[in-house]
C-alpha positions, 0 to 999 in steps of 0.5 A: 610916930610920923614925922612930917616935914611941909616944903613949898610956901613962900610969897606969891602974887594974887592970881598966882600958884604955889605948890604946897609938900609933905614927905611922911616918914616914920611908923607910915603904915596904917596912915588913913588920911593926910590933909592940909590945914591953916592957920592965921593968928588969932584964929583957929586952925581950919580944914583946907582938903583931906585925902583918904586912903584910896581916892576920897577927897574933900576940899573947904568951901573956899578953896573948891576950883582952885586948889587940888590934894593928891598923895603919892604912896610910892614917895609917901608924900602929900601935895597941895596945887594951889592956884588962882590964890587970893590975899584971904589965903595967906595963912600957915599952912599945916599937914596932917596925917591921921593913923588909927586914933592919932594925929601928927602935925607938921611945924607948918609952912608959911604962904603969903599972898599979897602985891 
């Protein structure tokens, strides 16, 4: 099993930044990829950006420019840098990571975005 415990939403002005954690801990090992993803009620749960192991990463159309996903495999931690954010990114933001046939969710992080 992999926990993962996100940290690092909140309330923020448009225009603002947010800087979005996920410490993995648990069976890590093999972990190939780790991402963020969000949600807003009534939708479904969309890609935000991906990490693969090494240096790979992909990003949704919509947050291209603006956010950045980095990993550090000595603290087993995924981040997402959030800039520039704008209302239409309010949403729970989730983490991901993915181990061979299994994908294990973090209980989510709230970021909103309003004035």
């Amino acid at each position: 099993q992999v926990q993962l415990v996100e940290s690092g939403g909140g309330l923020v002005q448009p225009g603002g930044s947010l800087r979005l954690s996920c410490a993995a801990s648990g069976s890590i090992f093999s972990i190939y990829a780790m991402g963020w993803y969000r949600q807003v009620p009534g939708k479904q749960r969309e890609l935000v950006a991906r990490i693969i192991t090494g240096s790979i990463t992909n990003y949704a159309d919509s947050v291209k420019g603006r956010f950045t996903i980095s990993r550090d495999n000595a603290q087993n931690t995924v981040y997402l840098q959030m800039n520039s954010l704008k209302p239409e990114d309010t949403a729970a933001y989730y983490c991901n990571a993915d181990k061979g046939s299994l994908r294990f969710w973090g209980q989510g992080t709230q970021v909103t975005v309003s004035s």
